[in-house]
C-alpha positions as CSV (number, residue, x, y, z in Angstrom):
1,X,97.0,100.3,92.8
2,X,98.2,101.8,89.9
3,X,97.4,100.5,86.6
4,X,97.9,101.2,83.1
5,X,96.1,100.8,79.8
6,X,99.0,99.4,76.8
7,X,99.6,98.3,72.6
8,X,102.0,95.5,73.6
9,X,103.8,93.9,71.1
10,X,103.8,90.1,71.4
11,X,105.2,88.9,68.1
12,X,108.8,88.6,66.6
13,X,108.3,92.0,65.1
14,X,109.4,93.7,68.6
15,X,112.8,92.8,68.1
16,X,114.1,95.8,66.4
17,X,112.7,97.8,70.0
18,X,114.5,95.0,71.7
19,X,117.7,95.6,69.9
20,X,117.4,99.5,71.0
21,X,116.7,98.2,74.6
22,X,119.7,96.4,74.4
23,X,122.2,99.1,72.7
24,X,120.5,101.9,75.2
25,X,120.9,99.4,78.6
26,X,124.3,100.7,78.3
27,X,123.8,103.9,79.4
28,X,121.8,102.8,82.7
29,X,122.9,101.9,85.8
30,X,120.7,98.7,85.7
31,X,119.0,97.7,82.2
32,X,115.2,98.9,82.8
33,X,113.3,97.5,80.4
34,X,115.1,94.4,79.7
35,X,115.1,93.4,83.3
36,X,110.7,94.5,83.1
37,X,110.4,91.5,81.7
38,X,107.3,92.9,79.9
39,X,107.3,93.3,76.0
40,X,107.7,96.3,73.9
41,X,104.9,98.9,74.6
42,X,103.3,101.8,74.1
43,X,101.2,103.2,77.3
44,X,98.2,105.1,77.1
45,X,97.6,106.1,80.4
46,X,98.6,105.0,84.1
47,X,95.0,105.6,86.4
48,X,95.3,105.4,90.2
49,X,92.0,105.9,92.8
50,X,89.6,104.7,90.1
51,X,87.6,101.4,90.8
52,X,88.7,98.2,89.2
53,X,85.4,97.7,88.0
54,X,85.2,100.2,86.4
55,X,88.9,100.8,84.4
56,X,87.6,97.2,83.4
57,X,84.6,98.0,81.8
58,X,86.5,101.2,80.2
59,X,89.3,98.3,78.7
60,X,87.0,96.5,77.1
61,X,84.9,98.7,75.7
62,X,88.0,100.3,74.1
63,X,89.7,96.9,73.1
64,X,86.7,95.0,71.7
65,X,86.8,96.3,68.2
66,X,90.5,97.4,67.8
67,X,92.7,96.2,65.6
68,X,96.7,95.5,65.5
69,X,98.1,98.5,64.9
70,X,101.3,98.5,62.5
71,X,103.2,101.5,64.1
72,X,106.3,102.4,62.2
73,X,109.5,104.1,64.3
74,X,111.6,106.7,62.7
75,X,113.9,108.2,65.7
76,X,115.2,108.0,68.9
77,X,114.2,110.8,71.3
78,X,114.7,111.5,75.0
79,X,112.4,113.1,78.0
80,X,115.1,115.4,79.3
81,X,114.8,114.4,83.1
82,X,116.5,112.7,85.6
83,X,117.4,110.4,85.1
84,X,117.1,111.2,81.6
85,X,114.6,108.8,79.6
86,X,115.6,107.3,75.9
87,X,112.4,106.5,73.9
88,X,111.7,105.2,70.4
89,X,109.5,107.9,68.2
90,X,106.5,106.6,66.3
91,X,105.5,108.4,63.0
92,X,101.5,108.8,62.1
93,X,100.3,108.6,65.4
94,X,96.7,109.3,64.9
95,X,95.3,105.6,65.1
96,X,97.1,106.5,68.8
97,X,95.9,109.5,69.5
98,X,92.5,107.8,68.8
99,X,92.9,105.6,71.3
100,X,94.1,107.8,73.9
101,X,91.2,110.6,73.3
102,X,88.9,107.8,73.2
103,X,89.8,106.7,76.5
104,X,89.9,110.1,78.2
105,X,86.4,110.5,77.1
106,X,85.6,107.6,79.5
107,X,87.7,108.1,82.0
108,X,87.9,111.2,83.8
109,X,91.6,113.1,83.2
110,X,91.6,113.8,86.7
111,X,92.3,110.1,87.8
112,X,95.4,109.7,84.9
113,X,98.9,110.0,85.4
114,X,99.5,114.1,84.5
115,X,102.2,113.0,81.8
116,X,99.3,110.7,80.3
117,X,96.9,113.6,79.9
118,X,95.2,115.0,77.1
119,X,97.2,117.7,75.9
120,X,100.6,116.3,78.1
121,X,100.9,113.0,76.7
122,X,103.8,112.1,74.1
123,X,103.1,108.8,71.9
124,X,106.8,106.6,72.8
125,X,107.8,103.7,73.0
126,X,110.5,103.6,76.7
127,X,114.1,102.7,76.3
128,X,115.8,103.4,79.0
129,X,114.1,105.2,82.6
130,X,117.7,105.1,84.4
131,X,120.5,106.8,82.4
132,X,123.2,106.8,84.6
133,X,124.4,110.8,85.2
134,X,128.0,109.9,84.0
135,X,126.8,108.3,80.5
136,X,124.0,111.1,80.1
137,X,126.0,113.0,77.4
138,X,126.6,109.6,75.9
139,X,123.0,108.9,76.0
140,X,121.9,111.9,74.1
141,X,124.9,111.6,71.2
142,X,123.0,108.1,70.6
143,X,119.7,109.5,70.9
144,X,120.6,112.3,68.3
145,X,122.3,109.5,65.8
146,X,119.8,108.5,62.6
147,X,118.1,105.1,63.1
148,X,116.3,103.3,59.6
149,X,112.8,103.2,60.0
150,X,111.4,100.1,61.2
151,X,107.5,98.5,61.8
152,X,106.2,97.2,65.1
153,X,103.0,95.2,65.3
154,X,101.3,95.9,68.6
155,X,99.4,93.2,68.7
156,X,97.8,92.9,72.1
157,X,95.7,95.4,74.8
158,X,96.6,94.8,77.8
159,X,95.7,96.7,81.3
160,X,98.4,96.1,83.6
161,X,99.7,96.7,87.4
162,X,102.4,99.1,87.2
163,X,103.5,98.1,90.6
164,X,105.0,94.6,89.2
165,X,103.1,94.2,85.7
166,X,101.5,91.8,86.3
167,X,98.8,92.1,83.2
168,X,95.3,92.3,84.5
169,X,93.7,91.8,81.3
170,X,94.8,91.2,77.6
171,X,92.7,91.3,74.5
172,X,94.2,89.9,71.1
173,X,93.8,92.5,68.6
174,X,92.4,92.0,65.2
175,X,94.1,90.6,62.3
176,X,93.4,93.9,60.1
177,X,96.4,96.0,60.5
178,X,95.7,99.5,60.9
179,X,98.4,102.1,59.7
């Protein structure tokens, strides 16, 4: 089982990611992260062979005191693979980076996803995972087009089976903002 440790946004402030969900669902053969059904997020890491148990215990120890973070998004960027990947760009990421180092200090590296890794990993927020190959040049003209900053409140810890995420565990997040 693979599962993954996520900021989720679960307030009305996720609609401007929504909105970029929508315009970059064009691109894809099938609209990824509309269809997810799972609500604007930003993943920390994606474990597999560890105990449940234990990735648990890890979650809560990192979500107990945490508060909402208020991430701002300045950019959209791409992960030049294939198919290629559209992804919305936070600014100030430290509160993030926080998060992630602290869980890697738990967690062994060894048992993360190598794109989740200290030293790998890439603070985003996923568009689009299935640019079609025949809109890719599309894709990167809208990825390369200014966006106005906007705010997302993330809200919401969540660990959460990657195979149909379904959300293990959630914690509500403080009410103190942290920029």
């Amino acid at each position: 089982m693979e599962l993954a440790i996520t900021l989720a946004a679960r307030n009305s402030s996720a609609s401007r990611i929504e909105d970029l969900w929508r315009a970059a669902s064009r691109f894809e053969r099938t609209p990824s992260m509309l269809a997810k059904g799972y609500p604007p997020h930003l993943t920390f890491a994606i474990y597999n062979g560890i105990g449940i148990d234990d990735l648990i215990q890890v979650f809560q120890t990192v979500s107990s005191e945490q508060p909402a973070l208020l991430q701002t998004f300045h950019r959209v960027d791409t992960f030049d693979v294939h198919p290629l990947v559209l992804w919305a760009a936070p600014v100030g990421t430290d509160a993030l980076r926080a998060i992630h180092d602290q869980l890697h200090r738990l967690i062994d590296p060894s048992h993360c996803d190598p794109h989740y890794r200290p030293g790998m990993w890439v603070p985003h927020c996923t568009l689009a995972v299935d640019v079609a190959p025949d809109r890719r040049t599309e894709a990167l003209a809208f990825a390369r087009r200014p966006i106005s900053p906007f705010s997302v409140r993330f809200d919401a810890m969540e660990l959460v089976d990657v195979s149909d995420l379904t959300v293990v565990r959630t914690v509500a997040l403080g009410e103190n903002s942290s920029l």
